[in-house]
C-alpha positions as CSV (number, residue, x, y, z in Angstrom):
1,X,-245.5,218.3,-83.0
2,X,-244.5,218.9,-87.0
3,X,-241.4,220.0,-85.8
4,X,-240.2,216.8,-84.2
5,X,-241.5,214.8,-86.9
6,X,-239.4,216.3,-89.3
7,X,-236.4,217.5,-87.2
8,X,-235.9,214.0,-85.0
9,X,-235.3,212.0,-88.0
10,X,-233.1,213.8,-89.8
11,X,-230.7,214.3,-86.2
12,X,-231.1,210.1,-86.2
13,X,-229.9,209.7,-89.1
14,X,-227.6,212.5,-89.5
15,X,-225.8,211.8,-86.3
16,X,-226.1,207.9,-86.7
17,X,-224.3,208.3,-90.1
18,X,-221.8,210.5,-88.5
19,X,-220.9,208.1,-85.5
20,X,-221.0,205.0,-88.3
21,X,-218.1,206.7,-90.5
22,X,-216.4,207.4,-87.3
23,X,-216.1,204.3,-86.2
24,X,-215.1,203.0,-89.2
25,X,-212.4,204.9,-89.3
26,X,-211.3,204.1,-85.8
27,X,-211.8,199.6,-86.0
28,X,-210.5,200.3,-89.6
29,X,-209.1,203.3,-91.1
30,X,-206.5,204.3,-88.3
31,X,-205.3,200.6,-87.6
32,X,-204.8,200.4,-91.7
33,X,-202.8,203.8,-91.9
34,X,-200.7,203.0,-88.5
35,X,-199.7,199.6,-90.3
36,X,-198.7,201.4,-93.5
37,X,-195.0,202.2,-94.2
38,X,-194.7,205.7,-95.3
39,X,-195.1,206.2,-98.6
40,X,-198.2,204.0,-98.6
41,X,-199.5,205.8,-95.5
42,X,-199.5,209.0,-97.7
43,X,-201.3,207.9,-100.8
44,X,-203.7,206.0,-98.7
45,X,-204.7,208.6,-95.8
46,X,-205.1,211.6,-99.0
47,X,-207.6,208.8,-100.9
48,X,-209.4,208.2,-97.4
49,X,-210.0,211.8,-96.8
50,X,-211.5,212.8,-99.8
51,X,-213.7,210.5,-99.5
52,X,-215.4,211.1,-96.1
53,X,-215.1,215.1,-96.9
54,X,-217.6,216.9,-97.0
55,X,-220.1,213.9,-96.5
56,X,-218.8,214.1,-92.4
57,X,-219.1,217.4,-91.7
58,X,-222.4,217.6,-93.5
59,X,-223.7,214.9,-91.2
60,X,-222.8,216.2,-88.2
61,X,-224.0,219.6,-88.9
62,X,-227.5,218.5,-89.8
63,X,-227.4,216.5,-86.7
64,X,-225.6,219.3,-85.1
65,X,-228.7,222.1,-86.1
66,X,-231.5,219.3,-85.8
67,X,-230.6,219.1,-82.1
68,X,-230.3,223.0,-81.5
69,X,-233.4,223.5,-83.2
70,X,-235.8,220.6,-80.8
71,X,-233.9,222.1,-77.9
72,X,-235.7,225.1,-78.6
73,X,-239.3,223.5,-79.6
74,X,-239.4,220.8,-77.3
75,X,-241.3,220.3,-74.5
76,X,-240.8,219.1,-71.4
77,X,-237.7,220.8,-70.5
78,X,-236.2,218.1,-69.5
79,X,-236.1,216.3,-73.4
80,X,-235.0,220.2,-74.4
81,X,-231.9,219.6,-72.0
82,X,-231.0,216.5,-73.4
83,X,-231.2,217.9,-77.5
84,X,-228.6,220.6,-75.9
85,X,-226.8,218.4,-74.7
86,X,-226.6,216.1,-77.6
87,X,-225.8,219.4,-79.7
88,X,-223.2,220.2,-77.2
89,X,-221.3,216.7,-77.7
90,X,-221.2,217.4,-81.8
91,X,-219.8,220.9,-81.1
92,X,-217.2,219.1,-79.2
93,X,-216.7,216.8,-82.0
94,X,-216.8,219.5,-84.5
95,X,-214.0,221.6,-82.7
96,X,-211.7,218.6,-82.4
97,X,-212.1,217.8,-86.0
98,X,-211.2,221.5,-87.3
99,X,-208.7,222.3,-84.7
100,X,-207.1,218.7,-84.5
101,X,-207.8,216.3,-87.2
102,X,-208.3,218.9,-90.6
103,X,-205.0,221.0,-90.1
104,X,-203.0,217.2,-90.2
105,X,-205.1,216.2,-92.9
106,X,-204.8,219.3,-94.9
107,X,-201.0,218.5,-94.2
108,X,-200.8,215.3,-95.5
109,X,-202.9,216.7,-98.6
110,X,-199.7,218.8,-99.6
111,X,-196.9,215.4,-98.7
112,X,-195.3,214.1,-101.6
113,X,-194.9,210.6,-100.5
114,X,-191.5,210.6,-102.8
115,X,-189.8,213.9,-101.6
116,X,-190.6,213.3,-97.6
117,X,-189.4,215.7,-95.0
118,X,-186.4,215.1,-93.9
119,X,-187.6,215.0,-89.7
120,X,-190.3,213.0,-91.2
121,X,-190.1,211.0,-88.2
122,X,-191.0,213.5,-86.2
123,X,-193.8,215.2,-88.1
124,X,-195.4,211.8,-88.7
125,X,-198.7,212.8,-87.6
126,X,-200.7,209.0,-87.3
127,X,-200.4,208.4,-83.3
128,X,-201.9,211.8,-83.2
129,X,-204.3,212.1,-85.5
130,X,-205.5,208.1,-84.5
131,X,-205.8,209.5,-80.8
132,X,-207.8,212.8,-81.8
133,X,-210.1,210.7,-84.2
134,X,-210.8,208.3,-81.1
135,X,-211.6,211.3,-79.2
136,X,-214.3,212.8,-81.7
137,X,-215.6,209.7,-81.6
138,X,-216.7,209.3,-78.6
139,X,-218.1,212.5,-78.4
140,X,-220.5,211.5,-81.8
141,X,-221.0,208.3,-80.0
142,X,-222.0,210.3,-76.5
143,X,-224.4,212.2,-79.1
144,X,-225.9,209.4,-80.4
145,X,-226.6,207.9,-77.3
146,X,-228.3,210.8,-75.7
147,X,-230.5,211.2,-78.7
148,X,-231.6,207.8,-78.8
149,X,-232.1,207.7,-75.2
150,X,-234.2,211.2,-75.3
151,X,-236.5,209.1,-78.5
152,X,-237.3,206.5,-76.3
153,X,-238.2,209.1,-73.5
154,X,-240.4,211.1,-76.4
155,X,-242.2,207.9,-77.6
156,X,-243.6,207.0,-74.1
């Protein structure tokens, strides 16, 4: 099938680069900015961001339409089932990154590092936004997983 040659690869790769940045930032990127004092924190989270936006989001949403699009073409049903779910896992990923993880980093975007709030302390966003990245994480991971598992099924 055309389709799956052309769609399967680009959901491997796309979702594989997705789950890779991910977990960079989660061995990495989150232990690095938790260490941080505050002012470094700041500078350091705003150069990190910019850097993995918009190449994440476009990841995941070519993984993301890939997947919708070879649960429709697909066949058996049962390797259709497993592309939704797959897609289903980076819409889960998708809606803790905008709901979650963008609003604090769009926050941290506007922090001047030398003119801090003063309940800074209690606005300090890192434990949360570590614990929300480990979450989309998983769910990339979970995604990856299932549509490595569904290739092997597909190349017996």
């Amino acid at each position: 099938m055309d389709a799956l040659r052309i769609l399967l690869p680009i959901a491997l790769l796309g979702n594989g680069l997705a789950a890779g940045g991910l977990m960079i930032a989660v061995l990495g990127g989150a232990p690095l900015l938790l260490s941080l004092p505050t002012e470094r924190y700041i500078a350091t989270h705003q150069f990190m961001v910019t850097r993995f936006d918009p190449f994440m989001p476009a990841c995941m949403v070519a993984a993301l339409l890939c997947d919708i699009a070879l649960a429709v073409v697909v066949h058996p049903a049962s390797n259709a089932v497993l592309f939704g779910l797959g897609a289903l896992l980076l819409v889960g990923a998708m809606a803790v990154s905008l709901l979650k993880n963008v609003p604090i980093n769009r926050w941290i975007a506007t922090v001047d590092p030398q003119a801090l709030p003063a309940n800074w302390a209690e606005l300090d966003p890192r434990v949360r936004w570590s614990a929300w990245n480990r979450v989309r994480t998983a769910l990339v991971l979970a995604a990856l997983a299932v549509l490595v598992v569904n290739t092997g099924l597909l190349l017996n």
